[in-house]
N, C-alpha and C positions, 0 to 999 in steps of 0.2 A: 661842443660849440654851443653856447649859452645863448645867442642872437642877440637881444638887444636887452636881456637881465641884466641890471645892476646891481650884485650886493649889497648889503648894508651889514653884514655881520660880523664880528672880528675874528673867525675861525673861518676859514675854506671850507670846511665842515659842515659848518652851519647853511651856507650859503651853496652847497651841493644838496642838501635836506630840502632846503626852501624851493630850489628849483624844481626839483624834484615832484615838488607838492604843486607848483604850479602849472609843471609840466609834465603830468606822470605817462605819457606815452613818448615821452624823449628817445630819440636814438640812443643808448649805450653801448660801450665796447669796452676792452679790455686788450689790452697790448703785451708784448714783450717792451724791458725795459732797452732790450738793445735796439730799437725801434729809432730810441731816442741819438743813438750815434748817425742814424740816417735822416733824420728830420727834414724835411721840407715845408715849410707853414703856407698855405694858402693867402694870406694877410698878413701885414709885417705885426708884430707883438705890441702894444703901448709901450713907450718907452720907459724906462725902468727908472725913477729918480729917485728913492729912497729903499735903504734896507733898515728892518729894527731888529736890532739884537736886544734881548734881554734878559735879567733873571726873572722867572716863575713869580707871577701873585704881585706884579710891581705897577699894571697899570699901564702895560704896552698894549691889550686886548682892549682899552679903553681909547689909547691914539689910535689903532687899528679903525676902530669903531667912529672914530673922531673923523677921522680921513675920510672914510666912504661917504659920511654924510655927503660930500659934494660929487656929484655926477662926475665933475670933470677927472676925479682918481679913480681908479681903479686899485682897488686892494685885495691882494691874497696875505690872508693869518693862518700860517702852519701848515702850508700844505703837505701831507704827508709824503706827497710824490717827493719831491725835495728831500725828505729825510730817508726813504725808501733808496732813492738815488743815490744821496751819501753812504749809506753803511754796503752798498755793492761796487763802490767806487774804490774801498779801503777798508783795512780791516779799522773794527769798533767805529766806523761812522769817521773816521781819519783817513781823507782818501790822499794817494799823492796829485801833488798837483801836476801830470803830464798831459800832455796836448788834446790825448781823445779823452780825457777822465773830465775838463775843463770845455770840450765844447758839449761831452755830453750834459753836464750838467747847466750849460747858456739853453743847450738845447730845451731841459724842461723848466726852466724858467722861464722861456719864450715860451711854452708851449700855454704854459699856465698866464702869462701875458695876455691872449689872446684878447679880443672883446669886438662886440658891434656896435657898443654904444657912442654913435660920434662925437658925444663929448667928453669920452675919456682922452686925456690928453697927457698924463703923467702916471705912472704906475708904482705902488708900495708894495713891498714884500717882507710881511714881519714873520720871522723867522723861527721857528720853535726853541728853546733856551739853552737847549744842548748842542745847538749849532756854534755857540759861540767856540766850542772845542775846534771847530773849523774854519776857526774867522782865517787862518793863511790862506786854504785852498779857497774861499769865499771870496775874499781879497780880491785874488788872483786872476778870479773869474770875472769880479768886476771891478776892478781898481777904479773906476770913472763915477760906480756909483757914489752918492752921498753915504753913512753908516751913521747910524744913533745907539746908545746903547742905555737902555734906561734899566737902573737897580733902586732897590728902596731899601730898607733899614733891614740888615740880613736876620734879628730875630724876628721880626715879624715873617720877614718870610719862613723863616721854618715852624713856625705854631702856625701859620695859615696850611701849611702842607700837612702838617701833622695833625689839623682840625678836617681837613681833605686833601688827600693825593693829588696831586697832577695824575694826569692822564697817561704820561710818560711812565710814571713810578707806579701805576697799575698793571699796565703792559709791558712788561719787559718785550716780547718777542717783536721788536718793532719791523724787522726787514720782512 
């Protein structure tokens, strides 16, 4: 529970870092993911209006960043819970799309929804790029949301990965 933090950063990452620094006596905890099949939120989520799918180095962590600038969004970039979620929902991160697999996974995306800050009033969730494998089961989950998918010229993207990894292609062990 972040209370009235606003982000500004384009990674969940970053903005788990910053709090952190502003808030280093924070409560923290650490859950089971089956936690997430019984979910109850104390405050309903921001409501969810946009998803960004992307490829890697194309300038989605720049709308990310573009968004948050306004108070009234609320933006999570990459959160791991989300990709942690995926790869135990199905094998290689391809989960089926069945009833408990699809509210578990509304379930952490509500959860990462949360906020106190009263002027959040729309919520972004850009996605990490290997999600796209899962745009059916994503779909699925929220057919009502809006979806973007922003790619840029595919050799640039590979010499900017091949001048530095993504974080993904560092880590394989991501579950």
């Amino acid at each position: 529970d972040w209370g009235t933090y606003h982000g500004y950063a384009g990674f969940y990452a970053e903005n788990v870092r910053e709090y952190g620094h502003l808030k280093p006596d924070a409560a923290r905890f650490i859950s089971e993911q089956a936690a997430l099949a019984e979910l109850e939120l104390p405050t309903p989520p921001v409501p969810l209006a946009g998803m960004i799918f992307h490829v890697g180095r194309c300038g989605s962590t720049l709308l990310a960043r573009v968004l948050a600038r306004s108070r009234r969004h609320l933006v999570r970039g990459e959160p791991s819970l989300l990709n942690q979620v995926l790869y135990r929902l199905g094998p290689d991160g391809l989960p089926m799309s069945t009833p408990a697999a699809l509210h578990r996974y509304r379930n952490a995306v509500s959860l990462l929804s949360r906020s106190g800050v009263a002027s959040h009033g729309a919520g972004f969730l850009k996605l990490s790029s290997w999600n796209l494998a899962a745009w059916p089961f994503i779909h699925a989950a929220f057919p009502q949301v809006s979806k973007i998918f922003i790619y840029r010229e595919p050799l640039e993207v590979l010499v900017s990965n091949l001048e530095k990894p993504a974080g993904f292609l560092k880590h394989r062990n991501w579950a």
